[in-house]
N, C-alpha and C positions, 0 to 999 in steps of 0.2 A: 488435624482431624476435628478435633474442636471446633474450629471458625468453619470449616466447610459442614456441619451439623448445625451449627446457628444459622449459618446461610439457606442451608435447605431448609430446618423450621421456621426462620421469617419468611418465606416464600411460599411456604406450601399452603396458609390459608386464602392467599390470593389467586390461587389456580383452580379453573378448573378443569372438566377432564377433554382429554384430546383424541378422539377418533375420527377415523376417517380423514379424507382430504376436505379443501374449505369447499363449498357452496360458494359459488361464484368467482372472486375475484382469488388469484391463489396467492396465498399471504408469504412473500419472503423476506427473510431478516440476513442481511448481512455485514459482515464487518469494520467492511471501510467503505467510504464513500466514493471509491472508484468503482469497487463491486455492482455497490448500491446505484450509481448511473447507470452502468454494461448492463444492469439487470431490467431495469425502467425502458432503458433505451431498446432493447428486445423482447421485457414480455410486453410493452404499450399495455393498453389497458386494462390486459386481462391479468396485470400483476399489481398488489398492493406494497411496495419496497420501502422497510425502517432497517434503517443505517444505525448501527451502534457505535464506533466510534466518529467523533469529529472529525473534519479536515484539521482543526488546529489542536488536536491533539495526537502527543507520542502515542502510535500503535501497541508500543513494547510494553506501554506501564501505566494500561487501561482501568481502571475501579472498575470489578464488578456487582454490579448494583442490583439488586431483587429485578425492579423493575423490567431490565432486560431481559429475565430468565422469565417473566410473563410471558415475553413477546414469542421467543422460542415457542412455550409452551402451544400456543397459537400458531407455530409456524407451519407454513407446508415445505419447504425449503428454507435451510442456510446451506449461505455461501460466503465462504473462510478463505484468505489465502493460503493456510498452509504452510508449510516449512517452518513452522512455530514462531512466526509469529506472533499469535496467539495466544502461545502457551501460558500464559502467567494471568489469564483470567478467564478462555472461551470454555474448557475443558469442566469450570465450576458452573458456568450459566448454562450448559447443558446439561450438567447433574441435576443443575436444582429444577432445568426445568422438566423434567420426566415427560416427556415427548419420544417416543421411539420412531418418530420416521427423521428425525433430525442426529441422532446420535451415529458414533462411526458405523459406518455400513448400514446405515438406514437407510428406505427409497428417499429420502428429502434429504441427504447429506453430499456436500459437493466439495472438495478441497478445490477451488481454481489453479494452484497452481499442477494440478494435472494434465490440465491443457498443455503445458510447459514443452518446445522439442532440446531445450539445454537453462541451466541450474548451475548459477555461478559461483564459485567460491566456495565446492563442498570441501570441506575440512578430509586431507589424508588423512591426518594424524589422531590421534586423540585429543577429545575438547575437554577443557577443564574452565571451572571459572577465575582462574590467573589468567587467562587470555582475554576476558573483558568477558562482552556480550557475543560470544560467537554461536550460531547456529549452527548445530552438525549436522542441518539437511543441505545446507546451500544458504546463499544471502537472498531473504526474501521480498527486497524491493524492487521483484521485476516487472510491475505494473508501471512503474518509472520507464519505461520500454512501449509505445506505445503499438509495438511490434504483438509484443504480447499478451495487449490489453486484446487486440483484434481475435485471438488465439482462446482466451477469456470467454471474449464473448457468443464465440461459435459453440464451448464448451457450453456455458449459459442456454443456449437456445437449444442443443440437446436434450439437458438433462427438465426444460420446460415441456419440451414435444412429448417427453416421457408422463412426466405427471400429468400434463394436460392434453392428451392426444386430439379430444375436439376440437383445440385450436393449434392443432401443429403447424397448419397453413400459415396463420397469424404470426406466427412465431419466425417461421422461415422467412418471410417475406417483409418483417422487422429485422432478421436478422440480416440477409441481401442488401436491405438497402442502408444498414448501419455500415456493413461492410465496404461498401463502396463510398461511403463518406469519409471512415476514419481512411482507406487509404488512401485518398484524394488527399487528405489531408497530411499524413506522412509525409506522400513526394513532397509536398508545399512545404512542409518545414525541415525537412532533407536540405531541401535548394536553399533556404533563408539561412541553413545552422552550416551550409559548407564554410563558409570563411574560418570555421571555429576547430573542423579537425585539424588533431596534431596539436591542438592547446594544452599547454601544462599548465592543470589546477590542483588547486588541494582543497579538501573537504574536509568539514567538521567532523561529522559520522559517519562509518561506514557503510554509505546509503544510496550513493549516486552511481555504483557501477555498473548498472545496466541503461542510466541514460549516456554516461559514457562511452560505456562500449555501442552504443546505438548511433551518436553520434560522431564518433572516431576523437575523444576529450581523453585527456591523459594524466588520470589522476596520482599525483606523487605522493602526497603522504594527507594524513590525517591531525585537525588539531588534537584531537582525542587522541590521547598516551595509549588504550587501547579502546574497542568499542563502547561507550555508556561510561568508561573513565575520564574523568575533569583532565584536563593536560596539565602535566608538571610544570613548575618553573625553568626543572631544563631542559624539557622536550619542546617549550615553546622559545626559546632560545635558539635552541637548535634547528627549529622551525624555521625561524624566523632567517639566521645565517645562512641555508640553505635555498629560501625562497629568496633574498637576495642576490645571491651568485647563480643563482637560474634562470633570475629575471619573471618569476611568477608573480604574475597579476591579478589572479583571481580566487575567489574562496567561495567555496558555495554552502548556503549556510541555509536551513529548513526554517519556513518561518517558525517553525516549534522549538526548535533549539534557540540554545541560551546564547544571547549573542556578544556578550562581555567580551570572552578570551579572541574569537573573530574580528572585533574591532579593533582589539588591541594590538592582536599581530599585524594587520591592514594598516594602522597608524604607523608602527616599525618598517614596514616593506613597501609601503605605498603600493599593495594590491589593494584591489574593489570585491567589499563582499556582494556577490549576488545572494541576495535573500528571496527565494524564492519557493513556492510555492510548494508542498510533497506530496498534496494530495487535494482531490476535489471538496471543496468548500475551506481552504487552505489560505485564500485570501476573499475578499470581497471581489463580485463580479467571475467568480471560480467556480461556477454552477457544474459544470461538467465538463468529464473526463478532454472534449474536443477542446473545450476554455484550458485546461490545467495546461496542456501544450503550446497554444497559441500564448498563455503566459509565460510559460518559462524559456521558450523561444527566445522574445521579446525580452526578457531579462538578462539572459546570458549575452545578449549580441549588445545591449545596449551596457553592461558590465567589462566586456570584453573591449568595447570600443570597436568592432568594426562591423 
């Protein structure tokens, strides 16, 4: 309680006050840099889009910084993944920024993964923090799905035709023709990532199982002992004898994660870490969402060896 009361008094002499929607260009702030293209790439010019976290940075264990809760404050739309994601810093930069069209159930508030027709990995049971980092909505790296990114962004051009109805046209006609690129582009890397179904990989964090289940990859275990936990000495042992006698070659590893424990099981097993990209602006040359797939295509195939 304390630090969220210093956070909203260091903030609040740099605000000022918030009504109405913007005059001209409509200002949206959102979270990840995947957002942050789907949002550019469908309002075009009639949106001004600042991206709060980096591509090379963990989503889970974002600083939140005064400065952000400015940009809110000025916002006409955020757009959040959702399924908490988030949780552990967005819920403060909307407090402190005292914007009511961006807070829950504001006209300017959008959860993307609303768009969502399935939500992988929702916890039956009860979650505790002995399971690691588990999220009790579902596992929310389904922008890793670029099925979904498409789902995203029709969401996006909705809830802009709303705020901005003088240029709904604009919007739709951004959005049609987005639509028809990113899925040109699917089938294209459907066809390049077929040799890969039915691959057994293991991954660092639990984070790739919507580009696997998208591309038919088969992930067996994780180096992480559980999600955001280091791996033990003898879960990486056991790791390690098991990706042996399975013949596992590959490890897919976020450029953001720590890649020590990854190299080291790879040196054991003679698997190939693919290090690849998790999010746009994730590597150099990773401008956008259409770049993040054309890379990580390219990496797993050229990791996989075939």
């Amino acid at each position: 309680m304390k630090r969220t009361l210093l956070f909203i008094g260091l903030i609040a002499s740099l605000l000022g006050s918030s009504t109405g929607f913007s005059k001209g260009k409509l200002q949206v702030v959102a979270t990840l840099p995947e957002l942050g293209d789907l949002a550019r790439q469908v309002g075009g010019d009639q949106v001004e889009v600042f991206t709060i976290a980096k591509g090379t940075q963990d989503p889970h264990y974002l600083e939140a910084k005064p400065s952000f809760s400015v940009k809110l404050n000025r916002a006409d739309l955020l757009i959040y993944s959702g399924l908490e994601l988030e949780i552990g810093w967005l819920p403060l930069l909307v407090q402190g920024a005292r914007n009511p069209k961006v807070v829950a159930g504001g006209p300017g508030e959008l959860n993307a993964s609303k768009a969502l027709d399935r939500i992988l990995e929702v916890p039956t049971g009860g979650v505790d923090r002995s399971q690691g980092d588990i999220h009790p909505l579902g596992n929310p790296h389904y922008l890793l799905d670029p099925r979904n990114g498409l789902r995203v962004a029709n969401l996006i051009a909705d809830k802009l035709k709303e705020l901005d109805p003088a240029n709904a046209a604009v919007y739709e006609q951004n959005r049609a023709g987005y639509e028809q690129k990113l899925k040109a582009k699917i089938a294209e890397w459907e066809k390049a990532a077929a040799p890969l179904k039915g691959l057994e990989v293991v991954g660092y964090h639990k984070m790739w199982e919507y580009l696997a289940d998208w591309l038919g990859l088969k992930l067996v275990d994780y180096i992480e002992n559980k999600p955001g936990i280091p791996a033990s000495p003898q879960h990486k042992m056991e790791l390690i004898k098991m990706m042996q006698e399975k013949k596992i070659s590959m490890i897919l590893l976020a450029t953001y994660n720590p890649p020590h424990d990854a190299e080291e099981v790879a040196r054991q097993t003679g698997a190939k870490v693919a290090t690849i990209p998790a999010a746009v602006e994730g590597e150099p040359g990773v401008d956008t969402y259409l770049d993040l797939f054309d890379h990580i295509s390219k990496e797993l195939l050229a990791a996989s060896g075939k």
